[in-house]
N, C-alpha and C positions, 0 to 999 in steps of 0.2 A: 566812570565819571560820565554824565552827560554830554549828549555832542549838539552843539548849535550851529545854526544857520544863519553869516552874516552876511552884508552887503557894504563895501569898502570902496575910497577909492584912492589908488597911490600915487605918486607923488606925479604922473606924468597924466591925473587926471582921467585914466582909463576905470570903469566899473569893474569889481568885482564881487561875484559870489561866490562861497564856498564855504567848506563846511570845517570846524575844529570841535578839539575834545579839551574842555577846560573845565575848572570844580564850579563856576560862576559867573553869570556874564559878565561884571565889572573886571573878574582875569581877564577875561576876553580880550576884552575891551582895550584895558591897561598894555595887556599882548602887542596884540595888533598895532596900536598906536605906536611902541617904542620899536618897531617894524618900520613902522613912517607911512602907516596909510590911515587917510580921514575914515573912520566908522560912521556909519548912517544908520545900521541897524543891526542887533541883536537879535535873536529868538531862539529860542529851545529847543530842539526837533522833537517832536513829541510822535510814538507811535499810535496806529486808531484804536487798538483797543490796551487797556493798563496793563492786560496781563500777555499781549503780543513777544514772541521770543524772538529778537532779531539772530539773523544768521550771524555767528564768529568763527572766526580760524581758531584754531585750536595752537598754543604755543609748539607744541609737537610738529605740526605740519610746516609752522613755518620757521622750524629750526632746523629741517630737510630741505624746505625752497632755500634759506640762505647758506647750507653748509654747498648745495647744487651752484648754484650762483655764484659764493666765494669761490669753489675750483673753476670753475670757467673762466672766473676774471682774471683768479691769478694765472690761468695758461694762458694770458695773452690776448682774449677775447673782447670786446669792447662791450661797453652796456649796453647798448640797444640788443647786441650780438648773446651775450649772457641771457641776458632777461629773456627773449625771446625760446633759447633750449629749456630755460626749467621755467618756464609759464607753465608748463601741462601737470598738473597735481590732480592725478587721479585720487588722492586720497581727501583729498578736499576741492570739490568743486566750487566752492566759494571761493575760496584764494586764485584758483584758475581762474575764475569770471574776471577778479580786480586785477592780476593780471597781463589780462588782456589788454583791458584799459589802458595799464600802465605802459604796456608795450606800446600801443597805440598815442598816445601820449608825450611817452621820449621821443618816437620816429617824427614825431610834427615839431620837436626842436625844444617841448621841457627838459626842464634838467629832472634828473630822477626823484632826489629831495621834492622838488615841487609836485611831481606829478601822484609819487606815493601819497603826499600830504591829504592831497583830495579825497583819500580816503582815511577817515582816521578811523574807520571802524578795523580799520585791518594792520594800517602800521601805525605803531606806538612812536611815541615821541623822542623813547629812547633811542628807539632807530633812526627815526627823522632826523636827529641830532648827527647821528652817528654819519649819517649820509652826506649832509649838508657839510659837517666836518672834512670828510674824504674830498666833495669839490670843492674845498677854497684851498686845502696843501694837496690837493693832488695825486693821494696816497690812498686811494679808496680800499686795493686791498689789506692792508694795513688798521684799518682803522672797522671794518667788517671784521678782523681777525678778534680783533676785541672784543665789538658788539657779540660777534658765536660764543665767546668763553661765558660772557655775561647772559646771554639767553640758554647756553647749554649749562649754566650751574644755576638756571631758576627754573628750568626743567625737572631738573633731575630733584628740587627741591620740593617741587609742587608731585613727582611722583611719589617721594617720600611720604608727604604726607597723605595721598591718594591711595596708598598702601597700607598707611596707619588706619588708614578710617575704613576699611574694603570690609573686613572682618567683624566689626561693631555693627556698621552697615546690612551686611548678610544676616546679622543675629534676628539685627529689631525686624528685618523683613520676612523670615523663617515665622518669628511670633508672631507677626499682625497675620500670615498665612496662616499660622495653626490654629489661633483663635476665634477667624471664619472661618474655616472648617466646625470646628467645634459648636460653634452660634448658630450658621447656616445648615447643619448637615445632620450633626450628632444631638446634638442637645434635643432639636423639636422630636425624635424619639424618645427621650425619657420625658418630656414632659406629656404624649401620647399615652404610655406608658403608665405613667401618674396619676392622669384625668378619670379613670376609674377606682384609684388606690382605697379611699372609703375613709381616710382617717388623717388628722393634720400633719401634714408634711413639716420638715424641719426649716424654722427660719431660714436658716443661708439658703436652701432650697428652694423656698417661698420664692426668696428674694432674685436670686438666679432664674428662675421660669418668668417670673415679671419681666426680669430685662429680655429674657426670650421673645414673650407675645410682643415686647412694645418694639423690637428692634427692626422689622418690617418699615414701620409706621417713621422709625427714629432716624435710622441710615441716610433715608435718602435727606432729610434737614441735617444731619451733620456733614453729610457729603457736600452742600450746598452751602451751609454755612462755612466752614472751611476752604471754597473755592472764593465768597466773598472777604473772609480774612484775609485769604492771602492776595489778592488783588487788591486791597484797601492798605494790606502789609503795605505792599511794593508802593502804592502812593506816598504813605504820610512817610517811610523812611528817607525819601527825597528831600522831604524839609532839612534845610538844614540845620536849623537849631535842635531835629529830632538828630541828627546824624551826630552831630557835636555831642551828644546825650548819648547815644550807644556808645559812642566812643568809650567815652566815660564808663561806662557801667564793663562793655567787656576789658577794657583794662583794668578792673576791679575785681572780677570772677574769681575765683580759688581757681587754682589747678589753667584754667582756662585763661585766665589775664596775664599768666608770664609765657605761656605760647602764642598769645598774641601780640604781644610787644615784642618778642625775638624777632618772630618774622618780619615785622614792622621796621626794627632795628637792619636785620639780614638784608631788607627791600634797598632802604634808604643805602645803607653803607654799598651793597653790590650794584645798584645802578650807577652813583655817584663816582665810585672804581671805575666802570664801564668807559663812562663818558670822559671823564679826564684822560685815560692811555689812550683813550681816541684821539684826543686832542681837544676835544671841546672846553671851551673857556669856565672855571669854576662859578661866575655867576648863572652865566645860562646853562651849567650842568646841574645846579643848585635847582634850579627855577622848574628845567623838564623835570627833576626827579620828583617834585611837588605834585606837579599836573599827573603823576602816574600813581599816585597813591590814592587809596580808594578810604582815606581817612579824612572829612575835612578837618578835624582838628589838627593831625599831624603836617595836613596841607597848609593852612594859616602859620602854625610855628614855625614852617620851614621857609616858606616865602618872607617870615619877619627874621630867619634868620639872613636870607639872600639881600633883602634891604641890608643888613646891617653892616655884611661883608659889602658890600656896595661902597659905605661911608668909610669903609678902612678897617673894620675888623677881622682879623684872621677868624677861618672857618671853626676852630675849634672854640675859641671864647665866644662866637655868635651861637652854635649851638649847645653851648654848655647853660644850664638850666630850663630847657625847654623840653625834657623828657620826652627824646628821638630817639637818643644813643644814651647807652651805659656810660659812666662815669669811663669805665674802663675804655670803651672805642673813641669817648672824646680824647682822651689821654696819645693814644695810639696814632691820634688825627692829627694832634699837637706837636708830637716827636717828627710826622709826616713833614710837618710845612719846616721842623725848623732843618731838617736833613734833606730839603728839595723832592722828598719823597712819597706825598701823597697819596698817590695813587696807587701804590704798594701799601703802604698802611692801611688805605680804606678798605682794600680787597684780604689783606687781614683780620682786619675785623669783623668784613664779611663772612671771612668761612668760619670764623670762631661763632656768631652766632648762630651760622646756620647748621655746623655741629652740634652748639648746644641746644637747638630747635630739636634736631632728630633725636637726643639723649629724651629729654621732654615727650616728645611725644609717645617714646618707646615706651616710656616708664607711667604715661598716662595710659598708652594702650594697655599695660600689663594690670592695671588699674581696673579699669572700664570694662573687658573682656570675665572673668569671673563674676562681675556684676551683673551683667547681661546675662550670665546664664543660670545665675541662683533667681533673677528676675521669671525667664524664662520656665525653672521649673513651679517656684512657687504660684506663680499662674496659672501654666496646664496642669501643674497636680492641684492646685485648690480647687479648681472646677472641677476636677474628676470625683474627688471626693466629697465635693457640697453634692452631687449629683446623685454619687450611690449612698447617701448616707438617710436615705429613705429603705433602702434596702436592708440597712444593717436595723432598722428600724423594725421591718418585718421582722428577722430574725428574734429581737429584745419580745416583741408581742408572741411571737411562736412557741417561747419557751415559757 
């Protein structure tokens, strides 16, 4: 989600600036306000050029800084005292830098919640939550034991599927390598070769040497073009009526639109888990699990569910017909509230999807994988033999 940059002032009249990660400024805005501070301004933080890659932690890294941190607080050690041993993350010097700050930050007398906040490129809001929960009961490691379950089972999720795609991956990059090899390397020999031959070569032939001479000429315009694609991509996807529109279309894909709703489902139900055994109040666990999803569609239906539970409806009839959750984890959510036990339902539901995510994915990769390499040979063997099929050529005239 985008992060913006506003300028506030609270209720004691003091200015502030700083920075949040919301799907919208009017979130923003609506945020802030039910906060209790007057907003004066908005803005986007835009980087200088469109296709700029900002620095991020990696979830891995900072599921080793919090499992480091959780044991130090729980032997005893106080936050500034914790924070300060596992600031040094040699495997991520980004997270060291912020860090630092934060260290720096608590010892001048923030509370952690706040001081993490100022960075939302690095803590999520599910944590911010989770934080903010620990100082008002008092129970910080308690409510961090949570937050690790919930980031160590979206890890271990996003490895799954980082696993799934590793070997698809390797395929398609193997062929665009062999392919220039063959374009760049091999081929301008036969077509060497040819240019004395004396007699009409075979169409596919013809047609294969053409893309030979022009590919010099052609590379570098598709290389160029496809740099301004994809920085023109990464603009207009920001629109949000274009993002509402993707939405739409990959929840529709064959094969591809029921492992994107899993996840989507897996996302929603395991954060919402998280936040409630933390202790965090069901509307604003409703609201962060919103602002963490990289859907605005599913962000709007979730936030008009949070209104609705707002006005007195139980969570399961607010999101029943808003296509978040299966019939079935609404059901599961329902049995939750009326056995006082939500937060065990939710986290049910959670690993039911995200089981049936890994069956999916397994059974697309068994899919996908034979495709890629009947792909693969019909490509390097159709070239080989559009190639020598001048030569079989001689041979038909020899006899």
């Amino acid at each position: 989600m985008p992060i913006y940059t506003y300028i506030a002032l609270n209720p004691q009249g003091q200015r502030l600036e700083n920075e949040a990660v919301a799907t919208s400024p009017q979130e923003l805005r609506q945020s802030l306000t039910q906060q209790g501070l007057l907003v004066q301004q908005v803005r986007e933080k835009r980087a200088l050029l469109s296709f700029h890659l900002r620095r991020s932690v990696s979830p891995e890294a900072f599921l080793l800084f919090n499992q480091e941190f959780l044991a130090l607080t729980r032997a005893g050690l106080t936050i500034p005292e914790g924070l300060k041993l596992s600031a040094n993350r040699p495997e991520s010097p980004a997270l060291t830098q912020t860090l630092a700050r934060v260290v720096d930050e608590v010892r001048q007398g923030a509370a952690m919640s706040e001081a993490c906040g100022r960075h939302p490129e690095v803590f999520e809001g599910t944590y911010l939550a989770a934080l903010r929960t620990g100082e008002k009961t008092g129970d910080m490691v308690r409510v961090l034991e949570k937050y690790q379950v919930y980031l160590r089972q979206r890890v271990a999720l996003q490895r799954k599927v980082s696993q799934a795609l590793a070997y698809p991956a390797f395929l398609l990059i193997t062929l665009v390598v062999i392919l220039l090899i063959l374009f760049v390397f091999v081929l301008p020999r036969f077509v060497s070769l040819y240019a004395d031959f004396g007699a009409q070569l075979p169409l596919p032939t013809r047609v294969l040497i053409a893309i030979v001479d022009v590919l010099p000429y052609l590379l570098p315009v598709l290389i160029l073009g496809g740099i301004g694609l994809w920085a023109g991509w990464r603009r207009w996807k920001k629109i949000p009526a274009v993002q509402r529109r993707l939405d739409t279309i990959k929840d529709r894909l064959p094969l591809l639109g029921s492992i994107y709703r899993e996840a989507a489902a897996a996302q929603i139900a395991r954060a919402l888990s998280a936040l409630l055994a933390g202790g965090t109040p069901l509307v604003e666990a409703m609201r962060i699990t919103a602002q963490s999803l990289n859907s605005p569609g599913r962000t709007e239906r979730l936030l008009q569910a949070t209104r609705e539970v707002t006005e007195g409806k139980g969570l399961a009839a607010a999101l029943r017909g808003k296509s978040l959750l299966p019939d079935t984890a609404v059901r599961l959510i329902e049995a939750g509230e009326a056995s006082g036990g939500l937060d065990r339902m939710l986290d049910e539901a959670a690993q039911f999807h995200e089981e049936s995510l890994s069956h999916r994915l397994t059974r697309l990769m068994t899919l996908i994988e034979p495709i890629l390499m009947l792909l693969m040979g019909v490509l390097v063997g159709g070239i080989i033999v559009v190639m020598y099929l001048p030569i079989f050529y001689i041979v038909d005239v020899i006899k």
